[in-house]
C-alpha positions, -999 to 999 in steps of 0.1 A, spaced: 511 -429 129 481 -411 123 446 -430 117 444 -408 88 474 -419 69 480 -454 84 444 -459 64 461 -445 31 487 -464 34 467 -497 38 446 -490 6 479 -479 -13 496 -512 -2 511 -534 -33 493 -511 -60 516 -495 -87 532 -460 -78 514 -430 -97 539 -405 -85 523 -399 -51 550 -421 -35 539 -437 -4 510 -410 13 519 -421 51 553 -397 37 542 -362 52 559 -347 25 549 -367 -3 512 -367 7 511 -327 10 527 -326 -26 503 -348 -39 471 -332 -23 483 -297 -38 489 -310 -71 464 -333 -79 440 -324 -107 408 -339 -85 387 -334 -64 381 -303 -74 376 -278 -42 352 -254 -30 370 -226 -46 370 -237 -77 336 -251 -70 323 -221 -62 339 -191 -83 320 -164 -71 338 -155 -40 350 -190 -33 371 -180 -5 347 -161 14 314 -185 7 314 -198 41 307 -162 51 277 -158 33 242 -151 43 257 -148 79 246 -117 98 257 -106 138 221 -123 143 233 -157 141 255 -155 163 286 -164 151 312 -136 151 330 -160 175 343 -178 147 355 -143 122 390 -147 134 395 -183 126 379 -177 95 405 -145 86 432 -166 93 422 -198 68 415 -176 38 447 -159 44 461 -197 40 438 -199 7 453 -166 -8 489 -186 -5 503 -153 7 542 -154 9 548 -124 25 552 -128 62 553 -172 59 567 -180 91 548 -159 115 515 -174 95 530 -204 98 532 -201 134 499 -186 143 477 -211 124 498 -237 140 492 -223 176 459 -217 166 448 -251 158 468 -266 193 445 -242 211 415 -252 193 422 -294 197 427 -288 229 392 -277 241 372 -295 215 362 -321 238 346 -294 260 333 -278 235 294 -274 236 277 -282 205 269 -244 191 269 -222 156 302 -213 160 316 -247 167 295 -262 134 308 -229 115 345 -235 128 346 -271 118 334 -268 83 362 -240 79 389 -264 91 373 -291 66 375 -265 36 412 -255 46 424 -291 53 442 -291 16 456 -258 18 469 -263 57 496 -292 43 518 -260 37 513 -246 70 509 -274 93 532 -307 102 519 -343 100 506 -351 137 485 -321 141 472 -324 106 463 -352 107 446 -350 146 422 -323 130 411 -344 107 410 -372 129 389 -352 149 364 -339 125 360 -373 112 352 -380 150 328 -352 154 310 -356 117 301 -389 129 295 -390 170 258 -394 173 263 -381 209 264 -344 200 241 -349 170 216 -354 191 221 -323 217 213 -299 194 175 -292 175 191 -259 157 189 -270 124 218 -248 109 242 -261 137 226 -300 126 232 -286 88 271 -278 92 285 -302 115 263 -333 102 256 -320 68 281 -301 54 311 -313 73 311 -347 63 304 -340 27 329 -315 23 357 -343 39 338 -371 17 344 -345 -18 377 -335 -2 396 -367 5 384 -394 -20 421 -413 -9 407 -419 25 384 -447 33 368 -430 62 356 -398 50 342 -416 19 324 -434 45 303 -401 54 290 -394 19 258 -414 21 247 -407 56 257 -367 46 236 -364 17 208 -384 32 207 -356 58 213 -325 37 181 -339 19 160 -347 44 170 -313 61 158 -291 30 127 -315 27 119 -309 61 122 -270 62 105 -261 31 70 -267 18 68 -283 -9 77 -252 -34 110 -243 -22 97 -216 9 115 -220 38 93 -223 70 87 -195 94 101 -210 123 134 -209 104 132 -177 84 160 -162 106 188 -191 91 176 -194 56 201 -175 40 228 -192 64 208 -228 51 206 -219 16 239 -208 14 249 -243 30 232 -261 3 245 -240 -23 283 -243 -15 271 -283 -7 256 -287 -43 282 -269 -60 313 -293 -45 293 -322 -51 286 -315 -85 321 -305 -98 334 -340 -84 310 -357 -98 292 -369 -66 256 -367 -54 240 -346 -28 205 -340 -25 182 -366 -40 156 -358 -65 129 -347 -47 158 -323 -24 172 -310 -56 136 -301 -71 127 -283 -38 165 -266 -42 150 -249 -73 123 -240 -61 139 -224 -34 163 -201 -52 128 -185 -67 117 -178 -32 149 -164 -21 143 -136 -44 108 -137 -31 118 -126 0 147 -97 -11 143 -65 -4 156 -40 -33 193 -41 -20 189 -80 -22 192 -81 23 164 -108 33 124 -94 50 122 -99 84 161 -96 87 185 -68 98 203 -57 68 237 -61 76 249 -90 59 242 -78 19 277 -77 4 278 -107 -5 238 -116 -10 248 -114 -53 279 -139 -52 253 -162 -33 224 -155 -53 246 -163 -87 260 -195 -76 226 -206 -65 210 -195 -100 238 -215 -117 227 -245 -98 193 -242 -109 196 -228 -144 164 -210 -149 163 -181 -172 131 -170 -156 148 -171 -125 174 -151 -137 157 -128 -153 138 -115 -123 173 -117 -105 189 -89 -131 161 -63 -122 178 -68 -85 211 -66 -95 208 -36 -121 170 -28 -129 175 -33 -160 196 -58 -182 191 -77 -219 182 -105 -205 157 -86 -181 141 -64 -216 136 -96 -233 116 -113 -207 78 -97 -208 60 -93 -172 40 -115 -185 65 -143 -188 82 -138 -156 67 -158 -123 40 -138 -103 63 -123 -79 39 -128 -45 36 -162 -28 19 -176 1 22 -209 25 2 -218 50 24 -246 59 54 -218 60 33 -196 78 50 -171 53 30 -143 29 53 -124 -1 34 -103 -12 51 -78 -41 37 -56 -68 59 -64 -93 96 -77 -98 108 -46 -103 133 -27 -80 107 0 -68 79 -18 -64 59 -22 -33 68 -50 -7 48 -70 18 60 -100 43 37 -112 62 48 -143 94 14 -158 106 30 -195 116 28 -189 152 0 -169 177 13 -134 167 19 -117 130 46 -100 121 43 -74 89 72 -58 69 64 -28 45 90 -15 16 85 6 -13 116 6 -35 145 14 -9 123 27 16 110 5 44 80 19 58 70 -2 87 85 -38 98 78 -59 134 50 -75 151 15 -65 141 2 -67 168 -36 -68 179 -50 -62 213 -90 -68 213 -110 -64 247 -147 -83 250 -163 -68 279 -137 -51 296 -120 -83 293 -85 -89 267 -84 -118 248 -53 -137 230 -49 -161 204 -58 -194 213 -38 -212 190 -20 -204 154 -32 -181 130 -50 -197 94 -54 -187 63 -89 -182 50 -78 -169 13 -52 -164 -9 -57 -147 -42 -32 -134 -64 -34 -118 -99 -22 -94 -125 -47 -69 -104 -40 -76 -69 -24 -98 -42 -52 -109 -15 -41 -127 20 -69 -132 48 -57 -150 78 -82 -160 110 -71 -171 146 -97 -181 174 -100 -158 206 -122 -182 225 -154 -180 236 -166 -183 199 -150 -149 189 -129 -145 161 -106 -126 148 -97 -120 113 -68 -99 90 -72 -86 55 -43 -74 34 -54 -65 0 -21 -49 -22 -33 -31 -56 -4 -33 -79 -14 -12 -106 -34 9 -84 -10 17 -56 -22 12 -25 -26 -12 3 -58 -21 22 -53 -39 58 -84 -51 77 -90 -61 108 -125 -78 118 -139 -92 155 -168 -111 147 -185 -129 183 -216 -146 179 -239 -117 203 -234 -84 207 -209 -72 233 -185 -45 241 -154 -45 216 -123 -25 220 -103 -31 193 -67 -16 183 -40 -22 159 -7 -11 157 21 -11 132 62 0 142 69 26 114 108 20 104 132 49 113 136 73 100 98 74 88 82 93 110 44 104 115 26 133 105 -15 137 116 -36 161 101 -47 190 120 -86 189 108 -89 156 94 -82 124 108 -56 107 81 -19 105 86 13 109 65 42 91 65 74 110 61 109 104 56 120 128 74 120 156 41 93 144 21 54 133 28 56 97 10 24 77 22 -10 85 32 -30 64 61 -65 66 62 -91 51 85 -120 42 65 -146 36 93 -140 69 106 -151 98 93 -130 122 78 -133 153 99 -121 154 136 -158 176 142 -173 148 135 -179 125 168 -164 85 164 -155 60 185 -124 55 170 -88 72 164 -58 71 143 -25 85 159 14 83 158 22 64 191 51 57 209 48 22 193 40 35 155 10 36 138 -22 32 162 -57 27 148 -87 21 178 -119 18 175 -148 3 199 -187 -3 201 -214 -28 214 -218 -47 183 -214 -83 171 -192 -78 143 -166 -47 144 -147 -39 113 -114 -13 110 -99 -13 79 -66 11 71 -62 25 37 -24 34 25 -16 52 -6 16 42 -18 19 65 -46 39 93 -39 35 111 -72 -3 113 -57 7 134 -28 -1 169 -36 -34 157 -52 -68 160 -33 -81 134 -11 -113 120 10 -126 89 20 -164 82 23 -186 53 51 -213 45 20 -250 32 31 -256 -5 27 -298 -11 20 -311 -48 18 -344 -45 5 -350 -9 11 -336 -12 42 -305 6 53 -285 -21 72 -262 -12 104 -221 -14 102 -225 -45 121 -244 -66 88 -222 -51 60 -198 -19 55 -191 -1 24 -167 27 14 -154 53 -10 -119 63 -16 -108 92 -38 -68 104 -44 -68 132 -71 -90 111 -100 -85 81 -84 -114 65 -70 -122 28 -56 -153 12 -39 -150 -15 -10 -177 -35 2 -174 -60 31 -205 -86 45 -200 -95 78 -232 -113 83 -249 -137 64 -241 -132 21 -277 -116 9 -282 -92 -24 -277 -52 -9 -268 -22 -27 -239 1 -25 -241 29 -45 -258 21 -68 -244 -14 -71 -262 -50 -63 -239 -70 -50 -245 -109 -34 -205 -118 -25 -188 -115 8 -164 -92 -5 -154 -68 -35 -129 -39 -43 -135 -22 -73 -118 13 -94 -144 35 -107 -138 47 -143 -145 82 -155 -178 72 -171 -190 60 -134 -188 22 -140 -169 1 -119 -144 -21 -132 -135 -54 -100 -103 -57 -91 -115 -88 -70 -146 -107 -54 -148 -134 -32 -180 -152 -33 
């Protein structure tokens, strides 16, 4: 007799019948698994697509299109179809002989964790399907493989670690209250699916960048995790776990694009992002959370109309810990996005405006000191964050050696439109720089330069939608500079060189396409400390006009002193600033 049911039998022995019958009766015990009013299971658990939850957030990225099949096969066994029983019958059961068969040999892998958690979920449903002995030697087995330390500790992928050590044993722990050794793995199982989120988030719910690929495959773990847990009345994450859960389901919509598919991910696996998105907001149960939820799902919705801007959480985030930037102009579906991955030695930058993407991949940076390239030594930091009603300010820093530095600015305007990225070498003498950036513009953008001037557009193929303008070079080609902006085999390409100390290339972008067929120029300005008109190399200023549209930016890249840009006296490091009709200058930020 099975281990499985000679342990049922044991606890059932000399206690009063309760119209079960004995459980080590195959019959019987099938009966009274189907029939009984609890536990309650992950369909029911989980309304919103119950049958197809363990699908979601899972993408041909992760690897795990090995397991479709299997998966097809068990929710055909959750529909209960009738039609077609016995061949059903017969292919799950050959099925599952295959699949005991090479378990042993199986390496530890995405699809193995995915497979067993879908055998868990099904175990209930496969009593009609199945016989007794190889029933009850699969759940023998995943008992076996929930609990041997052995392959726990071959594998450092923490969504494998999640499913077959996580969710696995709490799903048979939920599942099979009868059965002394599956309620044996609900401690160890939540103790790990809390630890787990702990350990991958930062403290407010963002997941971090090492494992921004799996966190809609993680959350979506946790989600179907908490929601079984809670409808039997059990525990799973622990307070500090289920605090960070809440947090998290705000950062999931954090990092959406406007058709809800994840930044930094291929968008392939959206169908189903609302039916996880509204079981995770029923877990947490903030109206602010689902509030800024119903602009994604429709725009606009009651409960969206009676929740002011001003009431809604600011929709950009940072983490240095996470290594992650969010940066959005507002929560609604057209606004303006930014991502922005700094955890390791490289950066890697998405752009969206509504449904457009605009540019997404590595930002990459190549700087050359004396005819010599230098690389990050190390991770990238964050110098500032800032974000406000106004703007959204990131500025991240990473050593080249030798006592050079080099530092990224990205200043988003939300009212104003636009998007300011800035790139500064600062090395402690003067020295040859050759410094260029480049951004991969998403197809089908494509790149437009100007014939007589040295900005770019950014098409979509029909339209002009986004203008690129180098600020430190001057407007007209006639005009001699050490510097270009061009459309590149790799995308975007800004370069610019000189012997300096300190080289700055900032990239202006109007995001406003209304603004298109408006005029346009951009202006270097003359920074004077006490009289004296100052080189690039101390400080830079410029001008930016698009049809009335005007802003000021001033940068000090030596020591802070009192100068004057147009006009202005100004002692910080750094300030952007709109220009009103009447000539005054209203700051849209200032970092002292």
């Amino acid at each position: 007799m099975s281990e499985s049911l000679t342990a049922v039998k044991r606890q059932n022995a000399g206690r009063p019948s309760d119209g079960t019958s004995d459980p080590s009766d195959w019959g019987q015990w099938g009966q009274h698994l189907r029939h009984r009013v609890t536990p309650i299971g992950l369909r029911e658990s989980v309304k919103s697509g119950g049958r197809k939850a363990l699908r979601w957030g899972l993408s041909d990225a992760h690897h795990v299109t090995d397991a479709w099949p299997l998966l097809s096969n068990l929710e055909k066994v959750a529909r209960k179809r009738t039609s077609k029983r016995k061949s059903l019958d017969s292919e799950i059961a050959t099925e599952l002989e295959v699949w005991l068969q090479g378990l042993a040999a199986r390496e530890v892998s995405r699809t193995l964790g995915l497979e067993c958690v879908a055998w868990s979920y099904a175990l209930v449903d496969l009593t009609r399907e199945l016989p007794a002995a190889p029933w009850c030697e699969l759940l023998d087995q995943l008992v076996d493989v929930a609990t041997d330390a052995r392959r726990a500790s071959s594998s450092d992928d923490p969504l494998v670690r999640q499913w077959l050590y996580g969710e696995l044993p709490l799903a048979l722990s939920c599942l099979f209250p009868e059965l002394e050794q599956c309620q044996e793995l609900h401690e160890p199982a939540s103790e790990m699916l809390s630890s787990a989120l702990i350990d991958l988030l930062d403290g407010e719910g963002l997941i971090h960048s090492g494992a921004i690929e799996i966190f809609r495959p993680l959350l979506a773990s946790w989600t179907r995790c908490e929601s079984l847990a809670r409808a039997n009345g059990r525990v799973c994450l622990n307070e500090e776990a289920q605090e960070q859960y809440d947090w998290m389901v705000l950062q999931m919509l954090r990092l959406c694009r406007r058709d809800g598919s994840q930044l930094f991910s291929v968008a392939d696996e959206i169908g189903d992002w609302r039916k996880l998105a509204q079981a995770a907001l029923e877990l947490s149960g903030d109206p602010q959370d689902q509030a800024v939820a119903s602009r994604f799902f429709s725009g606009r919705s009651k409960l969206a109309e009676r929740s002011s801007k001003k009431s809604l959480p600011d929709a950009a985030v940072c983490s240095e810990w996470a290594g992650i930037a969010a940066m959005r102009t507002s929560w609604n579906r057209g606004a303006t996005a930014l991502g922005v991955i700094f955890g390791q030695d490289s950066v890697v930058a998405e752009l969206s405006r509504g449904a457009q993407q605009i540019f997404a991949g590595p930002w990459d940076t190549d700087v050359c000191v004396d005819g010599k390239r230098l690389t990050v030594q190390g991770r990238w930091s964050e110098l500032c964050w800032f974000s406000d009603e106004d703007v959204a300010y990131l500025e991240l820093e990473a050593p080249l050696g030798n006592g050079i530095v080099l530092q990224r600015q990205c200043l988003l305007a939300r009212k104003d439109e636009f998007l300011l990225l800035g790139h500064v070498v600062l090395s402690k003498k003067t020295v040859e720089m050759d410094l260029a950036v480049s951004w991969p513009i998403h197809a089908p953008m494509s790149l437009q330069p100007a014939d007589e001037t040295r900005e770019i557009t950014i098409t979509d193929g029909h339209k002009p939608r986004f203008l690129a303008l180098p600020l430190a070079l001057p407007e007209w080609r006639a005009a001699s500079a050490e510097g270009e902006l061009v459309a590149a085999p790799s995308g975007l390409l800004l370069k610019q060189r000189g012997a300096v100390s300190r080289l700055e290339m900032p990239l202006f972008i109007d995001l406003a396409p209304r603004q298109r067929t408006k005029p346009y120029t951009w202006r270097q300005l003359t920074v004077a400390e006490d009289l004296r008109v100052q080189p690039r190399e101390v400080a830079t200023g410029y001008r930016v006009q698009i049809g009335r549209r005007q802003w000021i930016f001033y940068r000090s890249l030596a020591a802070k002193r009192i100068r004057t840009v147009l006009g202005q006296n100004l002692g910080c490091e750094y300030i952007c600033g709109r220009f009103h009709a009447n000539g005054s200058v209203e700051t849209l930020i200032e970092i002292e």
